[in-house]
C-alpha positions as CSV (number, residue, x, y, z in Angstrom):
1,X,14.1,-5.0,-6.5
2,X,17.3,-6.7,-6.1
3,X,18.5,-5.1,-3.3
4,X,16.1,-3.6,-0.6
5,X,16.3,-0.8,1.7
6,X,14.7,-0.5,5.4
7,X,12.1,2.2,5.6
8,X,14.0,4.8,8.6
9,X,13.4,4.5,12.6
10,X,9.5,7.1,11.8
11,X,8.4,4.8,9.1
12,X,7.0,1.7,8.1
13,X,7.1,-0.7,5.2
14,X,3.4,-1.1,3.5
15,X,2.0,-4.7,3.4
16,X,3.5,-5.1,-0.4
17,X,7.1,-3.6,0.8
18,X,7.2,-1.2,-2.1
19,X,7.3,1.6,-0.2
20,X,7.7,3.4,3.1
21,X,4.3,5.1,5.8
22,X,4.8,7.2,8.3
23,X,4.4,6.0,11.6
24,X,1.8,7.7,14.0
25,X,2.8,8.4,17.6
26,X,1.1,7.0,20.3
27,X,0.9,6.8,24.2
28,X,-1.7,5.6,26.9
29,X,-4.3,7.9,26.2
30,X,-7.5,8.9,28.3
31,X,-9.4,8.0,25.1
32,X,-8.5,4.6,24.6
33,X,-10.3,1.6,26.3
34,X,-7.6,0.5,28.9
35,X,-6.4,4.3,29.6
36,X,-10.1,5.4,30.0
37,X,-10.8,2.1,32.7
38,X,-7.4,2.9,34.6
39,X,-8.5,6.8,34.5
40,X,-12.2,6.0,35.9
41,X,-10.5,3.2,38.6
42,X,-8.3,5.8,39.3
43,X,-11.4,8.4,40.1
44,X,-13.9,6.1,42.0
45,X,-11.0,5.0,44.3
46,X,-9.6,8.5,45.1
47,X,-13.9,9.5,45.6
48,X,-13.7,6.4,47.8
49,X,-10.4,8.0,50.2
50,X,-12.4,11.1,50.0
51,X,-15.3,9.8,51.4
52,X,-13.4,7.7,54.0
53,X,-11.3,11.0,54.8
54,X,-14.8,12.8,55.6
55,X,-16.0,9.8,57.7
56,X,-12.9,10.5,60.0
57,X,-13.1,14.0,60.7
58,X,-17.3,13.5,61.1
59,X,-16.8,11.0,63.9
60,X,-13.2,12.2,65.3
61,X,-14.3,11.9,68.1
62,X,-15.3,8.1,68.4
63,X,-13.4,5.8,70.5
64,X,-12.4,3.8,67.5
65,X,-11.1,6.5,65.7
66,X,-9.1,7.9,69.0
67,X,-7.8,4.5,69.7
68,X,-5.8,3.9,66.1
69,X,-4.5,7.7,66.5
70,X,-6.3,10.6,64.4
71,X,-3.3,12.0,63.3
72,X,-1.4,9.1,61.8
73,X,-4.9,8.1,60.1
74,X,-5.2,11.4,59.0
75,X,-1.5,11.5,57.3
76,X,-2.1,7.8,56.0
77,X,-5.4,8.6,54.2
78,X,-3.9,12.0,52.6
79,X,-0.7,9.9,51.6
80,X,-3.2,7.3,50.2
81,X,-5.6,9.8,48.2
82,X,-2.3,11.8,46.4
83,X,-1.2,8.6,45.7
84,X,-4.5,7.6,43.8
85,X,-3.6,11.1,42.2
86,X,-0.6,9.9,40.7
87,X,-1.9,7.7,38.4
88,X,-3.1,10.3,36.4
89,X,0.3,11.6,36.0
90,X,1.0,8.7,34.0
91,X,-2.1,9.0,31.5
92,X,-1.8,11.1,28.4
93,X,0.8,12.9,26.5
94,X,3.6,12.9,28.3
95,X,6.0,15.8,28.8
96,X,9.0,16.7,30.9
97,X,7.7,17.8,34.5
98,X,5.1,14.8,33.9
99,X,8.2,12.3,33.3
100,X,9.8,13.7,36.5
101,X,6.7,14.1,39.1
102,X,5.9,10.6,37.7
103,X,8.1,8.3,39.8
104,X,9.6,10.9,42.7
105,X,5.6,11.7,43.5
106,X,5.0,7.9,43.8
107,X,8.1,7.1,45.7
108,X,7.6,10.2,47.8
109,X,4.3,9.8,48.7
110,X,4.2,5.6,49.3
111,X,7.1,6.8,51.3
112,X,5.0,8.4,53.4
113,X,2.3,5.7,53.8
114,X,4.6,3.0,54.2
115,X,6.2,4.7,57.1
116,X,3.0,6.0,58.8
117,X,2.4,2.3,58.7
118,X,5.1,1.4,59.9
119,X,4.4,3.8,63.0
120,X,1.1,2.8,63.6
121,X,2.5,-0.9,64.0
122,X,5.2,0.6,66.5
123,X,2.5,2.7,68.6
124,X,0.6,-0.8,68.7
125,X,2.9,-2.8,69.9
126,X,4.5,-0.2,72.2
127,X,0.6,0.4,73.8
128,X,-0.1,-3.5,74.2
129,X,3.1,-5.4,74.3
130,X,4.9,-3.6,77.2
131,X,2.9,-4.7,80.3
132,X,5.3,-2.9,82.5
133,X,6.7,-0.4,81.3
134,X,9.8,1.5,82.6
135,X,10.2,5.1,82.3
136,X,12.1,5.2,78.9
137,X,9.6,3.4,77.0
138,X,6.1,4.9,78.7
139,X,7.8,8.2,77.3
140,X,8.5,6.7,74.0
141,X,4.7,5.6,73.8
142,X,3.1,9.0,75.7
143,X,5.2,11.8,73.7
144,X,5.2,10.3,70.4
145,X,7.7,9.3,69.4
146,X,6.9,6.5,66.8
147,X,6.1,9.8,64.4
148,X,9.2,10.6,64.3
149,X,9.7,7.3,61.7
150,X,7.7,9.4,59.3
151,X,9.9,12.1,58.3
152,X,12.9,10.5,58.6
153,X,12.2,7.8,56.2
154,X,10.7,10.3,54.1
155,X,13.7,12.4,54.3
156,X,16.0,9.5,53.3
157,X,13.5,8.8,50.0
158,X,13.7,12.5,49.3
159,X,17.6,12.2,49.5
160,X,17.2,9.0,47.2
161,X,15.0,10.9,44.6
162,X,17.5,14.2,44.6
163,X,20.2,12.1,44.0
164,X,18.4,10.2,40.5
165,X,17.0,13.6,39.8
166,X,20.7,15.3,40.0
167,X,22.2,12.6,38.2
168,X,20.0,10.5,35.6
169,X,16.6,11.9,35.6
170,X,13.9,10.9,33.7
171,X,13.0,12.4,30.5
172,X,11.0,11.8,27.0
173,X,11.8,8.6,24.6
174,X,10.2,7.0,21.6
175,X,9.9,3.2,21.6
176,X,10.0,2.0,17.9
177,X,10.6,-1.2,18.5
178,X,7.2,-2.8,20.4
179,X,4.9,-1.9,17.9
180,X,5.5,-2.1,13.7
181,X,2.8,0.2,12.9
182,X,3.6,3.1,15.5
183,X,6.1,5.0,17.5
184,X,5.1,4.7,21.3
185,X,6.4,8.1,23.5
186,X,7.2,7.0,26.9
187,X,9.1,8.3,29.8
188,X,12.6,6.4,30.3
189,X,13.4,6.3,33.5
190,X,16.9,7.7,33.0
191,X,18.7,5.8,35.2
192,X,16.9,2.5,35.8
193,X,19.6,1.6,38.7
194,X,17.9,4.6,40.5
195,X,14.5,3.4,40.0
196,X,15.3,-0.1,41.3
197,X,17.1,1.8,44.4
198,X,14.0,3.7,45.0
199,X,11.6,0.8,44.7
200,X,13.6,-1.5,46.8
201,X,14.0,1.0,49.6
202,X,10.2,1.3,49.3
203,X,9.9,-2.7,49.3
204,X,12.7,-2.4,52.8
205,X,10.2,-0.1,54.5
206,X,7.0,-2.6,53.0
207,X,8.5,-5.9,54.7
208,X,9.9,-4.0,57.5
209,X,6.2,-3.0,58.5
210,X,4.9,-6.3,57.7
211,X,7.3,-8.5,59.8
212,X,6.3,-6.1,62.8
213,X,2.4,-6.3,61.9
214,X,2.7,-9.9,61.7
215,X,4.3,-10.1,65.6
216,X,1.7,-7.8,66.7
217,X,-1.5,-9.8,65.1
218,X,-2.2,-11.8,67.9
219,X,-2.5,-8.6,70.4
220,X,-6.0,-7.6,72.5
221,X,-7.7,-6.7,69.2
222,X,-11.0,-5.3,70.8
223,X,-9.2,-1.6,69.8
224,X,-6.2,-2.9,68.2
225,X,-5.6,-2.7,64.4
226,X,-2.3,-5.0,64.3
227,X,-4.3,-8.0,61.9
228,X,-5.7,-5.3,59.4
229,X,-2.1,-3.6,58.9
230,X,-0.7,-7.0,58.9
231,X,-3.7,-8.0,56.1
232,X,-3.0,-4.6,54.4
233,X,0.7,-4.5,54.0
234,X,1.0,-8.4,52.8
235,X,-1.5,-6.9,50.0
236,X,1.0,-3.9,49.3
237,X,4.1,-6.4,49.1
238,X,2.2,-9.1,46.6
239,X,1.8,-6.5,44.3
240,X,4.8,-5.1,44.0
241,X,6.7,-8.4,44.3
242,X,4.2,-9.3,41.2
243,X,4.8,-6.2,39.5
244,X,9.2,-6.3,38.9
245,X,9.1,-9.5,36.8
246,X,5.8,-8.0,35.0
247,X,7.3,-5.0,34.9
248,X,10.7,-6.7,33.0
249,X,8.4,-8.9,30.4
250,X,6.1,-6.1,29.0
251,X,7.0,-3.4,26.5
252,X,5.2,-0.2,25.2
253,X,2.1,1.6,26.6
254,X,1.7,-2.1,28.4
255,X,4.7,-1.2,31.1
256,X,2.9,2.6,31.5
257,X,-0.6,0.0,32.5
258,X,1.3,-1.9,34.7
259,X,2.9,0.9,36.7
260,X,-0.6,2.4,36.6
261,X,-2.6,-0.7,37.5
262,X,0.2,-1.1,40.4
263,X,-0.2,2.1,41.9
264,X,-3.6,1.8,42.4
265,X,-3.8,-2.1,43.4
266,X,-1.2,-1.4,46.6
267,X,-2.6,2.4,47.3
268,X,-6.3,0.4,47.5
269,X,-5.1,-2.4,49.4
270,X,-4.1,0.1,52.3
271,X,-7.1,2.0,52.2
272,X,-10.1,-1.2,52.5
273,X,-8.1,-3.4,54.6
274,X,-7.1,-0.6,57.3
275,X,-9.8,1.9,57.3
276,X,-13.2,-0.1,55.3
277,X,-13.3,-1.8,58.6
278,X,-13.3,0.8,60.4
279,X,-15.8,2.7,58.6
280,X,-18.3,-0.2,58.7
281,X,-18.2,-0.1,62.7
282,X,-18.8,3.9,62.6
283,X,-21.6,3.9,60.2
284,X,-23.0,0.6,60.4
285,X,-22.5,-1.1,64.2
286,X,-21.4,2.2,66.0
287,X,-22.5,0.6,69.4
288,X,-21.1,-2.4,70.0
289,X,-17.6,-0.9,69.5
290,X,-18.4,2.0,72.2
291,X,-16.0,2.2,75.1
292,X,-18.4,1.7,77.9
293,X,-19.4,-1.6,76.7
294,X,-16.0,-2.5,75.9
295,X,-15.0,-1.5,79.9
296,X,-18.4,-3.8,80.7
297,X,-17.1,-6.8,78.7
298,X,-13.7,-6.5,80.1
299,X,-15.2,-6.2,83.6
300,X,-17.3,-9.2,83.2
C-alpha cells in the first residue's frame, strides 16, 4: 500500500504487515516458569519461618531464647513469615484490593521488622553498653521501653501509606509497550513519588538499625546477638540498594519478578542470619550454650 496505517494500542501487525492480530493479555502467572519458581521460593521459605516460629515456642524456655527477648523474636518472626506472604499478592491476575494490599502490606509489615530490629539492637546495647547505669536508663532497659520504637514507627508508615492511599493509590494498567506480541496488566503504583517516600523511610529505618548493630558488634557475644543483626540488616540494605536501579531498567512482568524476588531475598536475609543460628544451638549443640556453663566459663 502506499500509505500505511498502525494496527490500534490491542493489536499487532502480522509478520507480512498486511493486517492487524489481537494482542493476548498477559501477567506473572503461577503457571509460567519464573512465576511458578518465585511461588514455590515463596512457600519453602515461609515453611522455613514456620518451622523456626515452632522451634521458639518448643524451647521458650532456653536461656538463648530468653536472653534475645521472646517477645521481640516472636513479633520479628510473624513480621517475617507475612512478609513471605506477600509475595503471593503479586503473582497472578491482578485486581484492585491486590494492587492496593500489594505495596501498603509490604511497607507495613517490613515496617514492623525493621523496627523490631531496630529494638532488639537498642535492648542490646542498653543491656551491655551501660556498665553503670543510673536510674533513668536501668528503667529504660528493665520496663521496656525499646518496644515502644515498634509502634511508633509503624504508626508513622501507616500515616505514610494513608496518605498515598487517600491521594494517588494504586490501581490496574496495561503496558503495551514492553512486549510487541502482548498487552502486560500490571499494577501502577499511582503515585510513584509515594512509593519512593515509602521505600526510603523503610531504607531510613534499614541504615538506622545497621549503624547501631554495627557499634554494638564488638559487645560480650557469649548471649549477645549484635554481629548477626549487624550481618542480617547489611543483607536487607544490599538488596534493596540493588533493587531501585534494577527496579528503574526493567519493564513488564520483569519489574513484578523483581519486586517479588526482592521481598523474599531481604525477608530471608533476616530470618537465617538472626534466628538459623540460633536454631542450630537449640537443636544441634543445646549444651554448650546453657547458662550454668556459661556462669562456669565466666568464673574461670
Amino acid at each position: 500500500m502506499e500509505q500505511c496505517v498502525s494496527c490500534p494500542g490491542d493489536m499487532y501487525a502480522n509478520t507480512k504487515h498486511t493486517y492487524c492480530m489481537q494482542r493476548p493479555a498477559s501477567f506473572l502467572s503461577y503457571e509460567e516458569p519464573l512465576g511458578m519458581a518465585l511461588a514455590c521460593m515463596s512457600l519453602c521459605f515461609l515453611l522455613l519461618g514456620v518451622f523456626v516460629f515452632g522451634v521458639f515456642v518448643k524451647y521458650n524456655d532456653t536461656p538463648i531464647v530468653k536472653a534475645n527477648n521472646r517477645i521481640l523474636s516472636y513479633i520479628l518472626l510473624i513480621s517475617i513469615t507475612i512478609s513471605f506472604l506477600c509475595s503471593f499478592l503479586f503473582i497472578g491476575h491482578p485486581n484492585i484490593g491486590s494492587c492496593i494490599l500489594q505495596q501498603t502490606t509490604f511497607g507495613v509489615f517490613f515496617t514492623v521488622a525493621v523496627s523490631t530490629v531496630l529494638a532488639k539492637t537498642t535492648t542490646v546495647i542498653l543491656a551491655f553498653k551501660l556498665n553503670t547505669p543510673g536510674r533513668r536508663m536501668r528503667w529504660m532497659l528493665v520496663s521496656g521501653a525499646p518496644n515502644f520504637v515498634i509502634p511508633i514507627c509503624t504508626l508513622v508508615q501507616l500515616v505514610l501509606c494513608g496518605i498515598w492511599l487517600k491521594t494517588s493509590p494504586p490501581f490496574i494498567d496495561t503496558d503495551t509497550y514492553s512486549e510487541h506480541e502482548q498487552i502486560i496488566i500490571v499494577c501502577n503504583k499511582g503515585s510513584a513519588i509515594a512509593f519512593h517516600i515509602v521505600l526510603g523511610y523503610l531504607g531510613f529505618l534499614a541504615l538506622g538499625s545497621f549503624t547501631l548493630a554495627f557499634l554494638a558488634r564488638n559487645l560480650p557475644d557469649r548471649f549477645n546477638e549484635a554481629k548477626f543483626l549487624t550481618f542480617s540488616m547489611l543483607v536487607f540494605c544490599s538488596v534493596w540498594v540493588t533493587f531501585l536501579p534494577v527496579y528503574h531498567s526493567t519493564k513488564g512482568k520483569v519489574i513484578v519478578a523483581v519486586e517479588v524476588f526482592s521481598i523474599l531475598a531481604s525477608s530471608a536475609g533476616l530470618l537465617v542470619c538472626i534466628f538459623v543460628p540460633k536454631c542450630y544451638v537449640i537443636l544441634i549443640i543445646p549444651d554448650s550454650y546453657s547458662l550454668q556453663k556459661y556462669r562456669d566459663k565466666s568464673h574461670y
